[in-house]
N, C-alpha and C positions, 0 to 999 in steps of 0.2 A: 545437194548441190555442192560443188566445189568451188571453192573461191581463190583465187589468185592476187593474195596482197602484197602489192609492190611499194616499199619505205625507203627513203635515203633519210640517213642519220638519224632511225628511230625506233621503233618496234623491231627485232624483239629486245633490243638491246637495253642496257638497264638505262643509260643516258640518253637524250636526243630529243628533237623535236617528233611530233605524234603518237608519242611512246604509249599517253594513258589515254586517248579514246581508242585507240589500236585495242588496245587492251579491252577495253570493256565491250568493243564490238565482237571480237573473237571469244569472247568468255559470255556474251548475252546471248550470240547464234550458236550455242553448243549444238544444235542437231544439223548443222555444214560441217562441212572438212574445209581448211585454210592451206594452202601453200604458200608461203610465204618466202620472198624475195628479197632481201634486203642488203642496202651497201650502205657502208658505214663509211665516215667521215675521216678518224683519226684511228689513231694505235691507240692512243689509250680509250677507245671506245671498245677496240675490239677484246682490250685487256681488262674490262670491266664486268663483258659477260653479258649473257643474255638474264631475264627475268624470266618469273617460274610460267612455263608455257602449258594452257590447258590439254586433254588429248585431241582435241578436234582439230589440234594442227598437227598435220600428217606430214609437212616436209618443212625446213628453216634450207634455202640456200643464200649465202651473201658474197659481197666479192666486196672490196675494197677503192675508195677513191682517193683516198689520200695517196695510193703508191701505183706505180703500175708495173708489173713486170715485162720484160722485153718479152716479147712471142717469140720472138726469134722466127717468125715469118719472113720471108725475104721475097719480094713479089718478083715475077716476070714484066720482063718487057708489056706485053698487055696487059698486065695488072696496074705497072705503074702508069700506065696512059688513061689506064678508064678512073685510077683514085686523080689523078692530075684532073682529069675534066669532071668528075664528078664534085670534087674538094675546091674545086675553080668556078663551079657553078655556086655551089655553096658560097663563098667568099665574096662571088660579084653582089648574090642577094644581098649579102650585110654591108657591103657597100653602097647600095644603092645604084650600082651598075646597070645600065637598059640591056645590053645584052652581054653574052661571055664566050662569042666564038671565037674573039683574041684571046680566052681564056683555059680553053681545052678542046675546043673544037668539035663541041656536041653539036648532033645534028640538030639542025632547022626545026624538026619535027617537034621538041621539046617547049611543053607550053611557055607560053609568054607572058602569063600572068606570074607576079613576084613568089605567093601561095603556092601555086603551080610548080614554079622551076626549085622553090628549096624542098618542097617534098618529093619531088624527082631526084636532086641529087642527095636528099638524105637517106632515101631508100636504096639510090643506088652504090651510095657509100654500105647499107647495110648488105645488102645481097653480096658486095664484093668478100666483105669481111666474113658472112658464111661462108663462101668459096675458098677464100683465102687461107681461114684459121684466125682473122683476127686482123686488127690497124693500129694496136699499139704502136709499131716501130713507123709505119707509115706516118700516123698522125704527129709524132715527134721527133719527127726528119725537117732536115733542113730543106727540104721540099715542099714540105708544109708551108715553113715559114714563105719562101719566096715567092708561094702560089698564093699567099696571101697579100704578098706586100705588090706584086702587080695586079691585085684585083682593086687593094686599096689606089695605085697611080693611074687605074686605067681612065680614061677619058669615062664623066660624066656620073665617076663617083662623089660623094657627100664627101663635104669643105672637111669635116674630123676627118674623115678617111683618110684624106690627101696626107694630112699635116702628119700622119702615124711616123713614128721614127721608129729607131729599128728596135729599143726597149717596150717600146708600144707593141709593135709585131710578135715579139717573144713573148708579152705577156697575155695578147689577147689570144695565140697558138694554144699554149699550156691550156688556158680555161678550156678553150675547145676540148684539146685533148681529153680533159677531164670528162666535161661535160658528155662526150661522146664513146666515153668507154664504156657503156652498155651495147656497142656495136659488138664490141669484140667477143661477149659474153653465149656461153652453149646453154640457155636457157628460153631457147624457142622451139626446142624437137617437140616432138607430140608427146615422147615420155615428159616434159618438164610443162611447160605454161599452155603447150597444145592440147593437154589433159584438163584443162582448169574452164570451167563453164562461164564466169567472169571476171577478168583482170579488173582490179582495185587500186589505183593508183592514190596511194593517202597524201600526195602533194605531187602539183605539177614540177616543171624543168626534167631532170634526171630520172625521175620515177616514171612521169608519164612516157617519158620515149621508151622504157622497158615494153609499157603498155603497147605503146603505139607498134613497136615491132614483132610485140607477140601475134598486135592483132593481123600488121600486114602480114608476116610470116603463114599466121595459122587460122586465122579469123576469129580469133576469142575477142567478143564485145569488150569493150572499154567504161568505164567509168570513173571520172577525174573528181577528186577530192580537194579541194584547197582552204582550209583556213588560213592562209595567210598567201596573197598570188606573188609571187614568183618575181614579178616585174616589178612589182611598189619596193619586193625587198629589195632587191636591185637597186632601185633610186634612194634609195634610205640606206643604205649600207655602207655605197660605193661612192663616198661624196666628194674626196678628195684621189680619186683616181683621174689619171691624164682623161683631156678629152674626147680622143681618139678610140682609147678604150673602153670608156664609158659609153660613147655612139655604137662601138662595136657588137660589146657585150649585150647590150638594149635589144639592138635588133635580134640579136641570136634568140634571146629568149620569147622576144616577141613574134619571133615568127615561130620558135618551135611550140608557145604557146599557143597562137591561131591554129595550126597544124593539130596538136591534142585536141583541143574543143571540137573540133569539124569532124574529126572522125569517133571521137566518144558516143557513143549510145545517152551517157548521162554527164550533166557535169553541174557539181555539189560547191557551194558557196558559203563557208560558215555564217555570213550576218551578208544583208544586203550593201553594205560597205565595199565588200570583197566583190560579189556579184557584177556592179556597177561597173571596176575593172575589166571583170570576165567578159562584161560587154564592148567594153572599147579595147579589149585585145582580139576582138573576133566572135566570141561564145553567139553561138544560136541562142535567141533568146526563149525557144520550145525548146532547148535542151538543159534547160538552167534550171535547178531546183536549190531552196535553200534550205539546209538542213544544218542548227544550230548545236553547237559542241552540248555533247552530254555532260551535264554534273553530277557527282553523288550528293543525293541530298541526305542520307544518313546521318552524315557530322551533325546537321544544322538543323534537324527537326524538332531538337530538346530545344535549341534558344529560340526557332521561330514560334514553337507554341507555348512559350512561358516570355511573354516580352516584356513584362514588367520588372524583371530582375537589374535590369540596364542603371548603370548612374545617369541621373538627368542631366550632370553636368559636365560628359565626357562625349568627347568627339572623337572617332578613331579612321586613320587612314591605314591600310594594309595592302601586302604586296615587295613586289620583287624592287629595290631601293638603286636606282639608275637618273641618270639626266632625264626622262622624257618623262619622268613619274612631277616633275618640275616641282619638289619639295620648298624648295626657295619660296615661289610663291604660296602654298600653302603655310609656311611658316610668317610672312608678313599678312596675310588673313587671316592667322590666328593671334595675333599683335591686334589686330581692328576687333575682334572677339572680345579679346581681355576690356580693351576700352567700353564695351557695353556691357558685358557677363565675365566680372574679374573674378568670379571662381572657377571657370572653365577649365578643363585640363583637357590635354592633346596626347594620345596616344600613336608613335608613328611605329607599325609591326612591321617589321620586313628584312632582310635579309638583302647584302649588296650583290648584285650581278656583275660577276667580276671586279677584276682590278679597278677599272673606272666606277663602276659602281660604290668598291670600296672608300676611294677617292672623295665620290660624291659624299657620301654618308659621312666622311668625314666634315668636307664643306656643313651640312646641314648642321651638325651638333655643334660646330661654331659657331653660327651662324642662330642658333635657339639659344645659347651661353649668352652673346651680344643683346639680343631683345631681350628677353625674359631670366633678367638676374635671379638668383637663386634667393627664395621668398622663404621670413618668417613669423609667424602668425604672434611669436611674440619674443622678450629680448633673453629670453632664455631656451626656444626652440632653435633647430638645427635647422637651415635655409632646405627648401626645396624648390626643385624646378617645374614647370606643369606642363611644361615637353616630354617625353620621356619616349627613348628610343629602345625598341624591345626586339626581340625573335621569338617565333615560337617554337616550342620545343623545350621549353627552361621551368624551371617549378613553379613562377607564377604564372605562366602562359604554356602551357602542355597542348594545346590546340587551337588551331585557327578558328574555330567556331566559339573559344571564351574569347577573341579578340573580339570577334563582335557582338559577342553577348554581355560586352563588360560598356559599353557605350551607348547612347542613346542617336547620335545623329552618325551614318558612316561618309567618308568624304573622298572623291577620286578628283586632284588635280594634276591627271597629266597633260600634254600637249601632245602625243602623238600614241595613238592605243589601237590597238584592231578590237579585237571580243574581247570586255573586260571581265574576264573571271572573276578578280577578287568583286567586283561590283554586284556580280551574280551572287555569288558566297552571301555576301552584306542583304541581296532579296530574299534568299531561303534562309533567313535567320533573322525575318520580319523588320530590320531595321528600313529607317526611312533614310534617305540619301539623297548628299548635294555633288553634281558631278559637272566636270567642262564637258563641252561640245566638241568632241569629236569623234573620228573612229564610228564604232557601233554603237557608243553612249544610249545616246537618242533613242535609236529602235529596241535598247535591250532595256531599256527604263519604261518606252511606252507611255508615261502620264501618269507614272507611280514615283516619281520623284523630281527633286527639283534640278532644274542644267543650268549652265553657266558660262558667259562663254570663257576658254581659257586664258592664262595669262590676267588675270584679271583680281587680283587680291580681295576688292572692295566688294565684289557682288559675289568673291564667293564667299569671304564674311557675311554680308547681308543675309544671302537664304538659310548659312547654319544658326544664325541669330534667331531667324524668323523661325528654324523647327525647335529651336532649342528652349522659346517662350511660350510653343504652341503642343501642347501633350499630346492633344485631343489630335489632330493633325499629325503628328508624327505617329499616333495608333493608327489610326485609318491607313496614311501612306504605308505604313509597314506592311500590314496586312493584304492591300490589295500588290505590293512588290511581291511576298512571299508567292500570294496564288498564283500572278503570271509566274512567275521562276517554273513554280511545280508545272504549269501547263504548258512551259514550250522549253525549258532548259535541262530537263531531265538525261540522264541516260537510257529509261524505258524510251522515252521521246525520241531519243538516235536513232537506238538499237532500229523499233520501227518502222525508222524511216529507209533506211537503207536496206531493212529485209524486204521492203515494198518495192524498192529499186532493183533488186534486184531479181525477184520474182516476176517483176513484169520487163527485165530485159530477157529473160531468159524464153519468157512468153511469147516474146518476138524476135529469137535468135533462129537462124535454119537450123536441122540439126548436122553436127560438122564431122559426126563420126557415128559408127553403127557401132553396139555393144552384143553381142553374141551370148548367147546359155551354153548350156556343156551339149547341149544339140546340135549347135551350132545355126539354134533363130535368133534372129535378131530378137532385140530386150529394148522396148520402151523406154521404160526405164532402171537405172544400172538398178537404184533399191525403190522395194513400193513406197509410194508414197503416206502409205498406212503405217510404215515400220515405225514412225516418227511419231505417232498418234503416244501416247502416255494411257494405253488399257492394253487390257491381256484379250490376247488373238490365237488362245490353245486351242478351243474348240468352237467349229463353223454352227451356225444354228441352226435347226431344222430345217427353219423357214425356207433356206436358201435352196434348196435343193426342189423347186417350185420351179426357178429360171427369174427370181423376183429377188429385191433386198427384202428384208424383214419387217422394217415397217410398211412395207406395201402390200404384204402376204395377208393381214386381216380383212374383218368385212369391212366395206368402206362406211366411215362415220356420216352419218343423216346428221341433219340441221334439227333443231328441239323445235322451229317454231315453222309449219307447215308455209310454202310459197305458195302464193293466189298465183293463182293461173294467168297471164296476160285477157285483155277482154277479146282480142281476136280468135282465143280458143275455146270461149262461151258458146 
């Protein structure tokens, strides 16, 4: 089987989001061939390089989204009338416009449902750009802009819409452009993505339209991946953006999200969190499976089956060191700690994400100096703190796995989380865990640890007090964390799930192309399905040559213990 995986800002490249379950799905199905599609984000992404790629990936093509070059396309007369009305249909949907024949003048004929008219004019923005050679120059003409800004004044669009000024217009053009240069792209002929038995979209927005146009194009099935959807980041991201374009941008992605799910074959949700989304942007709910981010659990096997090594009086938080991780409030519930367990110490492992990150971490170790002055056990010892902020990678911490093997309780307070990795890490490494309520917490803890809800210092004191007095309880919680982890958070667990998905999309794909022998008959299939088998096939058996397999060439095997006759044959 061939696969077709489509990545924006990730695999193969050494930075970026998707980068390592990419990785370990193209390195687990070593007996597929991968094509692989990918655009990257900045220059210094592209200047970083790819990672070491196995050989079952037979092609890398990538293009660029950070820059565009001019095509130097220059369309006709009817080229610029059909991008005007197709680019005007577009613009009305995300205005909320009832209809767009002030807008280009498409005919009547063109559905009237919202779903309907932006996939009509996204497809017919694609077909032009195959004709054409491309819409880079198109979509960053000031034709653009003005076909948007009387879509935003036309009677009976959305109140943002109205109010777009003309910095509004420029900005919400650009994303467009962005966002739609996989139009421009020559990776939909049969030699490129028409060759690929199913397109793999490892996140929706940009990647899935790849999808989506391979499939309109060529008919290769679809299946959409998103641990993280597309539209939440969008409201999380973009918080101080004008109103206008924040109304804009929404719609865009929400309709070309609805648009992916509906024509997808499959569409993949890393925790029921995301799922839930997937549902109120469209997703059939028969087309929704949830398939949780693989782990290796290698690192963590030595600390989950030796748990006793742990100090009973250390509590550790790990992870990437940002605002939403809300360290603040973990630092005033470990202040209520000290007041009941004054020899407790807090270990916070993690590394700042980014500048702001950095910032923050800064805020935090002031803010640990302030509570918990620097302590000494007598008047000739040297003060210590029982905060201590660490990374790993350094002589006393060489790996994330002695982070958690050096603590007895592990502690996640942030306030806004999708799939908590590091929370995962803390279960394959048998530790018991107090965590807030949100994100995936919940479904990925299951009843193997204690929740909390967030923002809340005093109860999340309470329940690390509560495991921190109770052994017997923190053995048990540990143990029954690590078993879930190994039975549903694995990378054999991924790998799995997705060669399931994809063996039965292909089960119910038509076939889209006939493949030919040097006879020129058609071929089944391109390789036997036995080549893949792991035994030696030098020499055919005797048996065979009966018109039988080999185990069915013997005498047939009798039953040992004689059957009574029915009494009607007496």
């Amino acid at each position: 089987m061939r696969i077709g995986l489509l990545t924006e800002g990730g695999y193969p490249y050494v930075s970026g989001d998707a980068k390592l379950w990419c990785d370990r799905l193209v390195h687990g199905l070593a007996q597929h061939e991968f094509d692989v599609h990918a655009l990257s984000r900045s220059q210094r992404q592209e200047d970083e390089g790819w990672i070491p790629l196995p050989p079952n990936v037979r092609r890398v093509r990538t293009a660029p989204l950070w820059m565009a070059e001019d095509d130097e396309v220059v369309l006709g007369r009817r080229a610029r009338r059909r991008f005007a009305e197709c680019f005007g249909e577009l613009a009305a949907v995300l205005c909320g416009t009832p209809g767009s024949a002030s807008l280009g003048g498409l005919s009547e004929s063109v559905p009237t449902s919202e779903a309907d008219r932006f996939a009509s004019a996204l497809y017919g923005l694609a077909e032009l750009a195959r004709e054409a050679g491309g819409l880079v120059g198109a979509l960053r003409s000031e034709a653009a802009v003005r076909t948007l800004e009387r879509a935003c004044r036309a009677p009976g669009a959305h109140r943002a819409a109205r109010e777009a000024r003309v910095p509004d217009l420029l900005a919400v053009a650009a994303h467009l452009e962005r966002a739609l240069r996989p139009l421009s792209l020559d990776w939909y002929e049969d030699e490129g993505l028409g060759a690929v038995d199913v397109c793999h979209a490892a996140s929706g927005g940009t990647a899935a339209l790849s999808g989506l146009l391979a499939r309109h194009f060529t008919g290769v099935p679809l299946v959409v991946t998103e641990y993280g959807v597309r539209l939440r980041t969008h409201y999380l991201t973009a918080p101080d953006a004008p109103p206008a374009v924040r109304s804009l941008l929404a719609a865009f992605q929400s309709r070309l999200a609805a648009e992916a799910y509906g024509q997808a074959e499959v569409v993949t949700a890393g925790n029921t969190h995301a799922r839930r989304w997937q549902e109120r942007c469209g997703a059939d709910r028969e087309k929704l499976r949830t398939v949780y981010p693989g782990m290796d659990a290698r690192p963590f096997t030595e600390v989950g089956e030796s748990p006793d090594g742990a100090d009973p009086g250390t509590v550790v938080w790990a992870g990437r060191v940002e605002p939403a991780r809300d360290l603040v409030s973990l630092l005033h519930a470990f202040a209520e700690i000290r007041k009941q367990e004054p020899r407790t110490r807090l270990r916070i492992v993690g590394a700042p994400a980014g500048p702001e990150g950095a910032a923050y971490l800064g805020h935090c170790r002031t803010l640990a100096a302030q509570l918990f002055p620097d302590e000494a056990e007598g008047p000739h010892a040297a003060g210590d703190n029982p905060v201590s902020f660490e990374e790993v990678g350094g002589p006393d911490l060489p790996t994330a796995a002695g982070a958690y093997a050096s603590g007895a309780v592990t502690v996640l307070s942030s306030v806004v989380e999708g799939f908590p990795l590091s929370l995962v890490e803390a279960m394959l490494s048998g530790r018991a865990t107090v965590s807030t309520d949100v994100g995936a917490v919940v479904e990925v803890i299951g009843g193997t640890g204690l929740v909390v809800p967030p923002r809340n210092p005093r109860a999340l004191a309470d329940a690390c007090v509560a495991l921190l007095r109770d052994p017997e309880r923190r053995a048990r919680l540990g143990a029954a964390a690590r078993a879930r982890a190994l039975e549903l958070f694995t990378v054999e667990r991924n790998i799995e799930a997705f060669h399931s998905i994809y063996l039965e999309i292909v089960s119910r794909a038509p076939v889209r192309r006939c493949l030919l022998d040097g006879a020129g008959e058609p071929l089944p299939f391109a390789v036997p399905a036995e080549a893949h088998v792991p035994v030696r096939w030098t020499a055919a058996s005797p048996r065979l040559s009966r018109g039988g397999p080999g185990w069915a060439a013997g005498s047939p095997v009798r039953a040992t213990t004689p059957v009574p006759a029915p009494e009607a044959a007496r």
